[in-house]
N, C-alpha and C positions, 0 to 999 in steps of 0.2 A: 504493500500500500504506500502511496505517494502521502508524505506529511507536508514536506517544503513546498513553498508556493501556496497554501492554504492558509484562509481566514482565519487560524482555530482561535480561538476565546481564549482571550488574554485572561492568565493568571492571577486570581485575588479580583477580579472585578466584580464578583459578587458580594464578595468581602464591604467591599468600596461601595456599593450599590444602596446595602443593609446599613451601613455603620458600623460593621460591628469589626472591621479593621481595628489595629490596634497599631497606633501610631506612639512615634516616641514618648510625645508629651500625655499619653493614655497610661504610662508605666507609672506603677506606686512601690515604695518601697519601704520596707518597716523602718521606724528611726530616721525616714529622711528629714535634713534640713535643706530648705528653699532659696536661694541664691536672688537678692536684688543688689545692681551698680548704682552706682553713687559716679554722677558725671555732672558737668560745668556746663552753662548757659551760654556757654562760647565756645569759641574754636580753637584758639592758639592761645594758652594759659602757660603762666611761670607757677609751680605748686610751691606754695611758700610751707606753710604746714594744712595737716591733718588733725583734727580731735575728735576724736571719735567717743570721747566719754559719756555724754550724752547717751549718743546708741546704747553701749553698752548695760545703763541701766536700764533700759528695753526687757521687763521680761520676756524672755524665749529667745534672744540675744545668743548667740552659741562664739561666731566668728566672727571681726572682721580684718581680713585681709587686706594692708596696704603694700608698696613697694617696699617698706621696712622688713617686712616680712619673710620677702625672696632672697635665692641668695645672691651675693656678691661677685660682680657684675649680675648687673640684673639678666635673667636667660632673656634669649630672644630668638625668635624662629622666623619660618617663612618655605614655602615649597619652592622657593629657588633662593632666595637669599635674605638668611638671619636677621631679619632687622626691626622685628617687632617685638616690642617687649610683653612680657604677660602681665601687665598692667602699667599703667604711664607711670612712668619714672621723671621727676624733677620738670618734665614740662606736661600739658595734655597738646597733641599735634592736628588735632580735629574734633571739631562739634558731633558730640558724641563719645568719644574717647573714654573707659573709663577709668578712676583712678583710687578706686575702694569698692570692696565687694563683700557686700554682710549676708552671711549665714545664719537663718533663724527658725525655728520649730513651724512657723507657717508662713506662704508666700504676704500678707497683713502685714504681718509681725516686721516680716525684713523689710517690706518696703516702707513700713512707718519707720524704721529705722534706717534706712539710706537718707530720707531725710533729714534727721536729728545730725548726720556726719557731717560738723562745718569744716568745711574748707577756705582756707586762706590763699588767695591766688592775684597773680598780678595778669591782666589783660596784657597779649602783646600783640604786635602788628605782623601780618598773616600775607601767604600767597594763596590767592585763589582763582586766578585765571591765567591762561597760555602767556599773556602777554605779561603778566606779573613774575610767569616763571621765568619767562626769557629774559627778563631784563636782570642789567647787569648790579644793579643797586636795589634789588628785591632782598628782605631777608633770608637766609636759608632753613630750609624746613628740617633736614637733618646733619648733626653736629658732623663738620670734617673727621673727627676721631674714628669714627663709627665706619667710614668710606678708607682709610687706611694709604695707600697708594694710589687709589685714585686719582687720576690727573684732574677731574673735574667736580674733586669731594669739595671747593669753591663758589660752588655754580648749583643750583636744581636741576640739572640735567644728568639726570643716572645713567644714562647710555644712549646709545645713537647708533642704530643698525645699517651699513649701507649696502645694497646690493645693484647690479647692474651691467650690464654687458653693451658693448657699440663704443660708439661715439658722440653721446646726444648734444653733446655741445656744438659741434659743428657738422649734423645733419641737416642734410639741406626737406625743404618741407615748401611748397604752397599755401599752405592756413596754418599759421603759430595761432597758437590760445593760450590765455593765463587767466587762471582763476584760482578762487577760493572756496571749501565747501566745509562747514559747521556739522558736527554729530552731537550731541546732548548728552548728558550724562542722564541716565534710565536705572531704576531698580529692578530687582528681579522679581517680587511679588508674587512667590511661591503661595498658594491660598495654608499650608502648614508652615507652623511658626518653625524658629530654629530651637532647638533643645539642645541642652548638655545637661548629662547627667553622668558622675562617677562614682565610686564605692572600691572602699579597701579590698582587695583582693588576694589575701593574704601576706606577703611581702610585696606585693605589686599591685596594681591600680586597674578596673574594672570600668570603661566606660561607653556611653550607650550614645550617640549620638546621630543627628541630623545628616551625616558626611555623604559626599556620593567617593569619598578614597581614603577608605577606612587603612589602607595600607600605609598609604601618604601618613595619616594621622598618628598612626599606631609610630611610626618614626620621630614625626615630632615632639612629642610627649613623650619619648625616651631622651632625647637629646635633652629635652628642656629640663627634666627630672631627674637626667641622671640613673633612671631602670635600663637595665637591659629590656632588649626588643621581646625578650621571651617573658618579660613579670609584665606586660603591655598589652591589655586586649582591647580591641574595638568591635561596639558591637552596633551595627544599623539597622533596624529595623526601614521598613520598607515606606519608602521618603512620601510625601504628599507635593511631588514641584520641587524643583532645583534650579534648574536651568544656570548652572554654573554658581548661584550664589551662595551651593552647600559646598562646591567641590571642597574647598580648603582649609584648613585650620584657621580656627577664630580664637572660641574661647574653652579649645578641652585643654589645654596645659594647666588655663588657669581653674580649672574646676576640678585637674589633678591632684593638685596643690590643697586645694582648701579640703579636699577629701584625704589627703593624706595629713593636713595638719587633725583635722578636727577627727580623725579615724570612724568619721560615718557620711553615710552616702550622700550627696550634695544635689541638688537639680536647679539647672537655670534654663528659665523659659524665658526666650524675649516674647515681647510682643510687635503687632505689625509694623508701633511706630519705633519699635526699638531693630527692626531691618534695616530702616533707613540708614544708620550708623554702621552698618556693619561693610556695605559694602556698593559696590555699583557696577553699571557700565563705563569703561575707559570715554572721557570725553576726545573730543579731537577738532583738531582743524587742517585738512590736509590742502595743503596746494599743489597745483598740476600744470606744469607748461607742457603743451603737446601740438607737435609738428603733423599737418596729412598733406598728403599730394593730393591733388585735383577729384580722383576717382575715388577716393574715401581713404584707401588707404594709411595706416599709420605711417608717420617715418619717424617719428620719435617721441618718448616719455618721458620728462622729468618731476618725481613724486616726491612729494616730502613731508611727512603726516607730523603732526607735533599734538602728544596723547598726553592729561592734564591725568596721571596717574595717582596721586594722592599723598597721603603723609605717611607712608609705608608701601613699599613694592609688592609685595601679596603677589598674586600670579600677573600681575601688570608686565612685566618686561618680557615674558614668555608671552602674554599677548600682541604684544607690539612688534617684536622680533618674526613671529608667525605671519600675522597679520603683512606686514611689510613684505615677507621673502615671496608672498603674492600679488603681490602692492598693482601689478598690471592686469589682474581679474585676469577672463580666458584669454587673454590677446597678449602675443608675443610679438613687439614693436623690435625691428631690427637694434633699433639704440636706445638703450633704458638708463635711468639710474633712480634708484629709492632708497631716498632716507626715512630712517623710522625713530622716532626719537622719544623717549619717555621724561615725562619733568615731573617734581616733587611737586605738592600741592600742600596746603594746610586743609584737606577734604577728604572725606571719606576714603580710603584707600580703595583703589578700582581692583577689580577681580577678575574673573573670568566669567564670562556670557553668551550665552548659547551663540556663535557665529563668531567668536572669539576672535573679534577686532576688524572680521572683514568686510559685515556693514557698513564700518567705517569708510574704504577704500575704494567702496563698491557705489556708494553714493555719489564719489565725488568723482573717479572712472566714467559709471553711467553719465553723466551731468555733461560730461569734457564731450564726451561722442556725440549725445543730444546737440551739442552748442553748435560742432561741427557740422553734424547733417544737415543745419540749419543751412548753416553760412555757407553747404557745400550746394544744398539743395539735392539732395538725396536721403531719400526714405530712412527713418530713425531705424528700420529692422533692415536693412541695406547694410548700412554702413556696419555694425555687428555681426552680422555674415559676413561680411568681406573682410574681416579682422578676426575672425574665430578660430583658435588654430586647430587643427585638425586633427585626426585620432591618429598615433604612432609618430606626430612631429614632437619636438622640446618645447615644454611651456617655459621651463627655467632651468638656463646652461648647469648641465651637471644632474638634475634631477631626474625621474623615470617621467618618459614621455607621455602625452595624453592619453587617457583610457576608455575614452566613452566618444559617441558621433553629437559633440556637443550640441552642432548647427541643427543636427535633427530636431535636439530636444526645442531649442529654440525657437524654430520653425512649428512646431507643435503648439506652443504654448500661445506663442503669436494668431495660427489660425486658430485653435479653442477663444479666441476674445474677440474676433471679428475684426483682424488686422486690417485696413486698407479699406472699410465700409464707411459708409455715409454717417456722420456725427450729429447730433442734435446740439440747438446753441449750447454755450456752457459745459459742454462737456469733452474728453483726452481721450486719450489710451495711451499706456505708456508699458515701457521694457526696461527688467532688469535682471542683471545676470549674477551669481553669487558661485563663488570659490571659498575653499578653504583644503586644506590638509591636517589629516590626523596628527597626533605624536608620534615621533618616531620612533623608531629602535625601544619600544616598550617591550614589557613582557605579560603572559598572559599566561597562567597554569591551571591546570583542572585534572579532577578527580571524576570515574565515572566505574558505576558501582553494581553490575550486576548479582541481582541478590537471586536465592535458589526457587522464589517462584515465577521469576522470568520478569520480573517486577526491576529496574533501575532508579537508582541515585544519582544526581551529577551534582556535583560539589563546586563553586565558583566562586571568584568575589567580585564578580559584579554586581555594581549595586542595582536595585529594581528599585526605579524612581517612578512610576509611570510609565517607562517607555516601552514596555513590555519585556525587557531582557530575560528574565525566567522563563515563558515563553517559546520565545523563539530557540534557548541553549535546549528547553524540553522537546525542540520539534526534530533537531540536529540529531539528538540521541535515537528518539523514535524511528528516523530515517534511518541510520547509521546501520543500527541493532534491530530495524521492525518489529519493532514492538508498542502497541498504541499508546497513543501519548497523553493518558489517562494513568497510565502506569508508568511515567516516568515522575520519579521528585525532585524537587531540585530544592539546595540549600545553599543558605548565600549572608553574607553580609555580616559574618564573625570572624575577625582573625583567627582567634583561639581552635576555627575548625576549618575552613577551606583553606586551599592552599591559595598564592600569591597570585594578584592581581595590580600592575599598576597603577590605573585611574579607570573611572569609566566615566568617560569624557571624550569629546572629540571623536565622537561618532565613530568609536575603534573598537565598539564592544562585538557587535555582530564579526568582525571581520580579526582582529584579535584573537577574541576569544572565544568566537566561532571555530577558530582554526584548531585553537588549542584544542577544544570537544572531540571535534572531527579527530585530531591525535587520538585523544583519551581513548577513543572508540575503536579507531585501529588497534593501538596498545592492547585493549581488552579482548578484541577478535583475535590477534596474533597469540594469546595468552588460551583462548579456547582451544585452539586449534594444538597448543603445544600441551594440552592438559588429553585431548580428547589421541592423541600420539599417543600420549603414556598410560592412558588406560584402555585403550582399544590393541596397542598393537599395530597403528598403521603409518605409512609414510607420512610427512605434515603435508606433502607437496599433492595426496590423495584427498585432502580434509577442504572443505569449501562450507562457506556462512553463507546462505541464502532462506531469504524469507523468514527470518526468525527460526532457522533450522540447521544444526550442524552432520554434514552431507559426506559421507565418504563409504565407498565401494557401494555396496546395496542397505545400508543402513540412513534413517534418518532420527535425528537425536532432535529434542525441545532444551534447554539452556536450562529444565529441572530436570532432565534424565542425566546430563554429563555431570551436574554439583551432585547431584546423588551417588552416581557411581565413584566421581575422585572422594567426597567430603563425609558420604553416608548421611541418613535422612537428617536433611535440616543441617548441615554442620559449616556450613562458608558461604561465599561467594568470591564473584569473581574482578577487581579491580582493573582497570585502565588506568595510565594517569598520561596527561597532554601536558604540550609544552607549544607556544608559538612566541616565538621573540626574530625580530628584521634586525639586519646588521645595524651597528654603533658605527657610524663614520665618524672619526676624529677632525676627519678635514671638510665635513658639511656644515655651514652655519649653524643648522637646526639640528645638526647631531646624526641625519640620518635622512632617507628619502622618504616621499612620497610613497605609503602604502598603496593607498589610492588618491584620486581626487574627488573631493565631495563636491559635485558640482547641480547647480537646479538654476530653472528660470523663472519670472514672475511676467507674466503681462497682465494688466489692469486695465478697468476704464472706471472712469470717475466722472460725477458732475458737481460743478463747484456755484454754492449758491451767491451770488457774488454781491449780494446786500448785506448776507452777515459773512462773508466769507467758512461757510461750514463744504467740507467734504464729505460728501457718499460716495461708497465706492459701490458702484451696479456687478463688477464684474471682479472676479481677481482669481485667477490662472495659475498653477504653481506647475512646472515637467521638473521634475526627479530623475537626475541618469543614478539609478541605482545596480544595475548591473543584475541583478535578479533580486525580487522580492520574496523573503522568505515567510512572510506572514502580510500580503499586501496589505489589508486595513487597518494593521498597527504603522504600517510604512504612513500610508496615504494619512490616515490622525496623526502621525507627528508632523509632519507637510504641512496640513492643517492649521495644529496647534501654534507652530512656526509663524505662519504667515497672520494669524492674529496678533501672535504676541508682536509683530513686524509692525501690523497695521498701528499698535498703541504710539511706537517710535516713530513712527509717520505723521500720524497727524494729530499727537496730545501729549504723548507722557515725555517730560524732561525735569529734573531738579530745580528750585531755585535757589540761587545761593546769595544772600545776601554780601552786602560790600566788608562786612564782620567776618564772612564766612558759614553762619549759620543756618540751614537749610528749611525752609519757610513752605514748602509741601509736605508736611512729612504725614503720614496715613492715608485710608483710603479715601476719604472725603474731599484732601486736598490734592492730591496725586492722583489723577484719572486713570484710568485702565478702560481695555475697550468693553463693553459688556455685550449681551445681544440683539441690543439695538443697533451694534454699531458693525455688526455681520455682514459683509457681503451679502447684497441678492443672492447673486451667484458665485458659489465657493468650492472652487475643482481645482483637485490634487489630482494630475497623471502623472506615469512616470514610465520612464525607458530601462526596457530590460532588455540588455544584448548579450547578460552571461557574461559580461570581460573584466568582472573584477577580480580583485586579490583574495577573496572572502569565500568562505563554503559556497558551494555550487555558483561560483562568477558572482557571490553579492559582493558591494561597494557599504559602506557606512552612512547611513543619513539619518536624522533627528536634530543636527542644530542648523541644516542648510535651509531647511524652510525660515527661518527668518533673515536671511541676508539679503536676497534682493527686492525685499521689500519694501524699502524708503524708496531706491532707484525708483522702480516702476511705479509708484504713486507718486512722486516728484515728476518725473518726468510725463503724468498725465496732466495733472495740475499746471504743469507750465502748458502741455498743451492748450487744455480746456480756457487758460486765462492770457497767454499769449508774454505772461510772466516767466522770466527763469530764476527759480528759488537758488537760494545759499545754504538756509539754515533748514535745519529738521529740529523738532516736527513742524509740521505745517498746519497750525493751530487757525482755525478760524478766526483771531487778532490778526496775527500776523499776514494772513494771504488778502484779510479784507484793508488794512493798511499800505500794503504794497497796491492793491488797485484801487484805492481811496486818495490814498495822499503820498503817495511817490510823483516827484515832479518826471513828468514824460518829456 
C-alpha cells in the first residue's frame, strides 16, 4: 500500500480539536513556585541598585534572583554567539529586559511582589534606528570588552557579510536604478504563550519548555551552568505556533538557576504582552542599484541590506549572513555584489522568523524588477522569466545548482490569478518570488523500533509545532516497512530519550530527517534479513522484505513469526537506527551547500479603496516547487498558513518604537494581526512536484516559504492598482491613503 503522497490526518488534531491537548503551560507540579520579572519603563537603563526587601516580606516570597546572585563573570549565551546574559547585568539594553526575577508559592503572590522590587536606575541615551546605528557618534549598545579583537567592537556594526561574483562596478547596463526599500520589524504571535519550567533533577536540572531545538537548549544550559550535557534534559511538549520565535534560548538558563538555587520546581509563563520583549523580526533597509539592457535582461546587482538586529545577536547574524548569500532571489545577474550587515540596537533583540531574513530581500528585488519593467515597458511576468535561472545552471558561484523548473512554477501561479486580463478601476495584480536555503551541514539521527507485533516506534527530535512532522516521519516508516500507519508511534521532543536532532527549522525537517528514517528503516531491514540468515539457515542474498513480508526460497515470514523464532514469545524487537548529516565545508561562507532550494511564488490581485486607503486582497496564488509532497494538505496548510501570516506584514502589523525606544503596540488590541475578515476571497496553494529533491522520495523542505513572497506581490499590486510605487511595508491604509492624498505629484 502506497502511504506517501497521501492526505493522512495529521497527528494530535483531535487532541487540538477537543482541548484536551496538553500544552506546556497545562503542566502542574507538586511544590511548584511561579516565576514573575521585574523590568524598567525604559529601554536603555544604568542599574544603580536593587532592594528587594520589601518583596521579601511578601508572604509566599520563596526567591529573588538578581545579577548578584550568578556567578562571576556573569554567564552568557546565545546559538551563535555568547553575549546575552541571564539577566541584565549593570545596564538593562532594551525595553523589556529583565533585571530580577521573584519566585513565589502563587503566580498573585510573585507578581505582587515584582512590584514591591524598587529599583534605582539612571535613564540613558539609546540607538534605535538604522541611521542611529550607522552613525558615527551614536552610543554603543555593547561594551568593547565583551567584542574582544574585534576591529569594529567601536562601532554597532557586528558584522558585515559580502558576497558577489562579476564586475558590477563597471558593467555596462541600458537602465541603472537606485533605490531604497523598508521591512518593519513584526512579532511572531504564536496564539501559545512561551513557558519555562525547570525542576531538580537529581544532581542535574529537568526542564520543560516552549523550544522548537531542544538540543540547541539542552547545550546552553550546560554551558551556562556549568552540568555536563548528560545531568541536562529538555523536554517539549508539543508547541501551539512558533514560527521561529521559540526556536532559541530565552529564559531556560535563567529558570535553571532559580530551580537549582531554591531546589524546587520553578515555572514562568509570559504573557502575550510579555512576547513582545522577547523577541522579533530583523528590521531592514536594503538598497539596490541595478543595471538591465534594453530587453529586460539583468547586467548587474549591487545589494546592501542594513538589518537593525537588537541589543543582543540571538540568531540575528545567522539570519543576515543566510538571508544575504541569496540576496539576488532566483536571478543570477552576471555581476553581483551583496553586503549584509547586522547593527546593534537598544530593541528587542531580533531572532529568527519563519523566511529567515529573505522577505527582507525579496521585497526590495521584487520592487527593482517592477521599476524596471516599467521604465522598460515590458510585462512585470516578462521581465522575471527572462531573469529566472534555470534548473541545472549556478544560482551562486560555488553552490549546488538549481533544482526545480522555477519558470514553471511561476508561470502557474501567474495564470491561476488571471495574469494579463482586463482590471476593474482600483484594482493590481502583482508577483512575487521567495528563496531561501536550509542549514547546512546539520545533522539529523533516528531510532526506529520494530516491536514483535509488527507494530513500530520511531524515535526523533523533531519538534511537532503544528507542522505536522510526527506525521509525515509516521508515513516514511509505514512506506518503508508497510505497515499501516495506524500502527506506527512516534516519540519526540525529550533529550533524555531520542536520539540527536539539530534544529527543526528551516524547512530541513522532512528532508533531514526524512533521510535519517529512511536510514533507520534500511538499518532495521538489513538487520531482518541478517536475523532471518541465522535462524532459517539461508543465504542473506536469498532473503527479500516485501509487502510487510520477509521472502526467501518458498517460505513467507510476518515481522511476528521471525521475533518469535530468534527472541521466543514476546521476548524483543527489532531496532534500526538512521543517520543523515551533508558535508561541513570549511571554505563555504555558510558552512556548507545548499541541500535544496526552498523556492514558491505569490501572485495576487488586490483593490485599493482609495478614500481611506484600505487593501482587499480578491485573489492570492501561492506554487510551491516542492519536489514531491508527502502529505499534500499538510504541505498546501502550511502554504496557507504562510501566506497569511505574509499578508499581516503586508498591509498592518509592524512595531512602534518610540524616540525612548519603548515599544507602544504591544498586545493584541494594539498590534493587529490579520483575522478572517481579512482572508483572501480567493486563497490557492499549488505546488510543483517533479521528484528532484534531496529529501525521501525527490521531497524538497517547505513550511516557512509561504511567507516570503508575500509583501513582493501585494506591493507590487498596490503600486499597480494606485499607479504609486511603495518603499515601506506594510502598507497600512495611512500610509497608501497619504501617498495618494498629499504626496506632491
Amino acid at each position: 500500500m502506497e502511504y506517501i503522497g497521501k492526505s493522512v490526518q495529521r497527528r494530535g488534531i483531535e487532541e487540538r480539536v477537543k482541548g484536551s491537548l496538553k500544552f506546556a503551560a497545562d503542566l502542574k507540579f507538586d511544590n511548584m513556585l511561579h516565576v514573575k520579572l521585574v523590568r524598567l519603563n525604559c529601554a536603555h537603563a544604568r542599574i544603580i541598585s536593587i532592594d528587594t526587601t520589601e518583596a521579601y516580606k511578601l508572604d509566599g516570597v520563596r526567591y529573588i534572583l538578581t545579577a548578584e546572585d550568578l556567578p562571576k563573570p556573569m554567564p552568557r549565551f546565545g546559538p551563535f554567539v555568547d553575549d546575552q546574559p541571564v539577566i541584565a547585568t549593570g545596564e538593562t539594553k532594551f525595553y523589556g529586559e529583565p533585571l530580577a526575577a521573584v519566585a513565589a508559592t502563587s503566580e498573585d503572590i510573585a507578581e505582587k511582589a515584582a512590584k514591591l522590587v524598587k529599583v534605582n536606575y539612571e535613564e540613558l541615551p539609546g540607538v534605535y534606528t538604522i541611521e542611529q546605528a550607522l552613525s558615527s557618534d551614536a552610543p554603543l549598545v555593547q561594551e568593547p570588552s565583551l567584542r574582544k579583537d574585534d576591529p569594529r567592537k567601536d562601532t554597532n556594526i557586528f558584522q558585515e557579510w559580502n558576497y558577489g561574483w562579476g564586475d558590477p562596478q563597471n558593467a555596462e547596463a541600458d537602465l541603472v536604478i537606485e533605490d531604497t526599500f523598508n521591512y518593519p520589524m513584526t512579532v511572531h504571535f504564536a496564539i501559545e504563550p512561551h513557558v519555562f519550567i525547570a525542576s531538580p533533577d537529581h544532581d542535574g536540572v529537568c526542564i520543560w519548555s516552549t523550544v522548537q531545538h531542544p538540543f540547541l537548549v539542552r547545550r546552553v544550559v550546560s554551558q551556562t551552568t556549568g552540568l555536563p550535557l548528560s545531568k541536562v534534559r529538555i523536554i517539549v511538549p508539543e508547541l501551539g505556533g512558533a514560527f521561529g520565535g521559540k526556536g532559541y534560548p530565552k529564559f531556560e538558563p535563567l529558570v535553571a538557576f532559580m530551580a537549582m538555587k531554591t531546589g524546587q520546581t520553578v515555572r514562568l509563563v509570559l504573557s502575550l504582552d510579555d512576547t513582545f520583549m522577547l523577541g522579533r523580526r530583523t528590521s531592514s533597509e536594503v538598497r539596490i542599484k541595478a543595471g538591465f539592457f534594453k530587453d529586460g535582461k539583468i547586467s548587474f546587482m549591487q545589494v546592501e541590506g542594513n538589518f537593525l538586529m537588537g541589543a543582543y545577536c540571538d540568531a540575528s547574524p545567522r539570519v543576515i549572513s543566510k538571508a544575504s548569500y541569496a540576496g539576488c532571489a532566483v536571478f543570477h545577474p552576471p555581476h553581483v555584489s551583496i553586503v549584509g550587515r547586522a547593527l546593534f540596537s537598544n530593541t528587542v533583540p531580533g531572532t529568527a522568523f519563519r523566511g529567515f531574513g529573505a522577505p527582507q530581500y525579496m521585497w526590495a528585488i521584487d520592487s527593482i524588477l517592477d521599476i524596471a519593467a516599467k521604465k522598460l515597458d515590458i510585462d512585470r511576468l516578462d521581465i522575471k522569466l527572462k531573469n529566472i535561472t534555470p534548473k541545472g545552471e549556478i544560482l551562486v558561484p560555488g553552490d549546488n545548482p538549481v533544482d526545480g523548473e522555477w519558470a514553471e512554477a511561476l508561470q502557474k501561479a501567474a495564470d491561476a490569478v488571471g495574469w494579463g486580463e482586463p482590471l476593474k478601476p482600483n484594482q493590481g495584480r502583482g508577483l512575487g518570488v521567495g528563496i531561501k536555503s536550509p542549514a547546512p551541514a546539520t545533522v539529523s539521527q533516528s531510532l526506529v523500533r520494530l516491536h514483535h507485533d509488527g507494530s513500530a516506534t520511531v524515535l526523533v527530535g523533531t519538534t511537532e509545532m503544528g507542522q505536522g512532522a510526527r506525521t509525515v516521519m509516521a508515513q516514511i516508516v509505514s512506506q518503508e516497512l508497510d505497515i499501516p500507519v495506524d500502527k506506527v508511534g512516534v516519540i519526540n521532543g525529550d533529550t533524555g530519550i531520542v536520539p540527536y536532532d539539530s534544529i527543526t527549522a528551516s524547512s530541513r525537517s522532512t528532508v533531514f530527517m526524512g533521510n535519517a528514517v529512511l536510514d533507520a528503516c534500511k538499518d532495521l531491514k538489513e538487520r531482518l534479513v541478517n536475523i532471518t540468515c541465522e535462524c532459517y539457515a539461508v543465504d542473506c542474498s536469498d532473503v527479500r522484505i516485501e509487502n510487510g513480508k520477509i521472502m526467501f526460497a518458498d517460505s513467507v515470514l510476518s515481522y511476528t513469526d521471525l521475533m518469535k523464532k530468534y527472541y521466543g514469545m514476546f521476548a524483543g524487537e527489532v531496532v534500526g537506527t538512521g543517520v543523515y548529516k551533508e558535508a561541513l565545508l570549511l571554505d563555504h561562507p555558510l558552512g556548507g551547500n545548499a541541500s535544496f532550494w526552498e523556492v514558491i511564488f505569490c501572485a495576487t490581485e488586490v483593490e485599493v479603496d482609495k478614500e481611506t486607503g484600505g487593501v482587499k486582497v480578491n485573489k492570492l496564488v501561492t506554487v510551491g516547487d516542492v519536489g514531491k509532497a508527502l502529505n499534500p494538505l499538510l504541505v498546501e496548510c502550511q502554504d496557507e498558513g504562510g501566506a497569511i501570516m505574509g499578508l499581516g506584514h503586508s498591509i498592518m502589523e509592524h512595531l512602534i518604537i518610540d524616540d525612548n525606544g519603548i515599544t507602544k503596540n504591544v498586545g493584541a488590541l494594539d498590534y493587529r494581526i490579520p483575522t478572517t475578515m481579512d482572508i483572501p476571497d480567493k486563497l490557492i496553494s499549488m505546488l510543483v512536484e517533479n521528484e528532484d529533491g534531496s529529501g525521501p522520495y525527490g521531497s524538497k523542505g517547505t513550511g516557512e516559504s509561504g511567507i516570503i513572497p508575500i509583501g513582493s506581490a501585494i506591493g507590487s499590486a498596490v503600486a499597480e492598482a494606485t499607479g504609486i510605487q511603495f518603499h515601506d511595508l506594510p502598507l497600512t491604509p495611512e500610509s497608501i491613503w497619504k501617498e495618494l492624498n498629499c504626496t506632491n505629484k
